[in-house]
C-alpha positions in Angstrom: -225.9 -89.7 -50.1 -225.3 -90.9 -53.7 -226.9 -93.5 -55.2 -224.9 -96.1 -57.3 -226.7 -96.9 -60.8 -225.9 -99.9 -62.4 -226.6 -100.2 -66.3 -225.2 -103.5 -67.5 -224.4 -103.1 -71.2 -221.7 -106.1 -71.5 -222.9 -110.1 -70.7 -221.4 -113.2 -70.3 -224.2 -115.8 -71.3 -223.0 -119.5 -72.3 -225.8 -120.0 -74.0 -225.2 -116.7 -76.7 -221.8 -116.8 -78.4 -220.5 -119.6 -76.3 -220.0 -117.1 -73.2 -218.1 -114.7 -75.2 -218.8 -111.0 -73.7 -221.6 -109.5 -75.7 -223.8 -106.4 -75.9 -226.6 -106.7 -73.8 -229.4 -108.1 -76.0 -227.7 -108.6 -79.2 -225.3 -111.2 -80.7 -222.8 -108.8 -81.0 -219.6 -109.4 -79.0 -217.4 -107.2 -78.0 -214.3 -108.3 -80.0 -216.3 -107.4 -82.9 -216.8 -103.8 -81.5 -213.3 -104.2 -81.0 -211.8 -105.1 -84.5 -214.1 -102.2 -86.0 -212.5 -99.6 -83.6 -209.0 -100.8 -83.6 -208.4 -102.1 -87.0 -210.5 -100.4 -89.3 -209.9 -97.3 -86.7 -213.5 -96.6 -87.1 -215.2 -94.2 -84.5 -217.8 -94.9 -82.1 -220.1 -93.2 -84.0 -219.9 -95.1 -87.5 -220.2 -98.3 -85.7 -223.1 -97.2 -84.5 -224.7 -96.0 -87.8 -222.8 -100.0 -89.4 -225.3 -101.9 -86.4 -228.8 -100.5 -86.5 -230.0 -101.2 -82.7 -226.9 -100.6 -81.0 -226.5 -97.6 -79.0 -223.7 -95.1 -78.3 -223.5 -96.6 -74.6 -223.0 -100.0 -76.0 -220.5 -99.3 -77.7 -218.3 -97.3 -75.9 -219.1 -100.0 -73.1 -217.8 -102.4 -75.1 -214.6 -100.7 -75.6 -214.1 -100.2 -72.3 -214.7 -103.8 -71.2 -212.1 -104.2 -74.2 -209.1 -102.5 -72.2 -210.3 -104.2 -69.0 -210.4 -107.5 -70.1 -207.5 -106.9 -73.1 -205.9 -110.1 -72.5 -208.9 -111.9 -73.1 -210.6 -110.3 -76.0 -207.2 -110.6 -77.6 -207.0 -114.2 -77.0 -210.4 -114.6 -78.3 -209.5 -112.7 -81.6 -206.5 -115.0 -81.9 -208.4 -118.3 -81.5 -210.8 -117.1 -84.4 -208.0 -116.0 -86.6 -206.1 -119.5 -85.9 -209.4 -121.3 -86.7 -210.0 -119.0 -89.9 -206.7 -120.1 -91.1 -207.0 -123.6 -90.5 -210.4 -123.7 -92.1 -208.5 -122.0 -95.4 -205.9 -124.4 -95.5 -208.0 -127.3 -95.4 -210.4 -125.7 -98.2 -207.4 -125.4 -100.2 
């Protein structure tokens, strides 16, 4: 019989990043991850090489949490754009 491995590369701590899903021992959340692969269409492997520490695994796990959880990674990017605007605006 197989055995099931479990490797836990994406956490939900309220006490890093305000709960946001992160890579497993880093700051480093996964809408971050996200924005390098989707907007700046970067690959795996040059984010990798742009976050010394992070690993291949991490990364592609953070991509895959991405488009399990899209709704809510999307939300989260909106939030920070909203706030990023706001925070302009009143600069100004």
């Amino acid at each position: 019989m197989a055995k099931a491995i479990k490797q836990v590369h994406i956490v939900k701590n309220e006490g890093i990043c305000g709960g946001q899903p992160c890579i497993a021992g880093t700051r480093i959340k996964v809408q971050h991850i996200v924005l390098e692969y989707e907007r700046l269409g970067w690959i795996p492997d040059q984010i990798c090489d742009a976050h010394p520490g992070l690993t291949l695994a991490g990364i592609h796990a953070a991509i895959t949490y991405y488009y399990d959880h899209k709704n809510e990674i999307d939300s989260a990017i909106q939030k920070d754009e909203e706030f990023v605007s706001r925070l302009r605006r009143s600069l100004c």
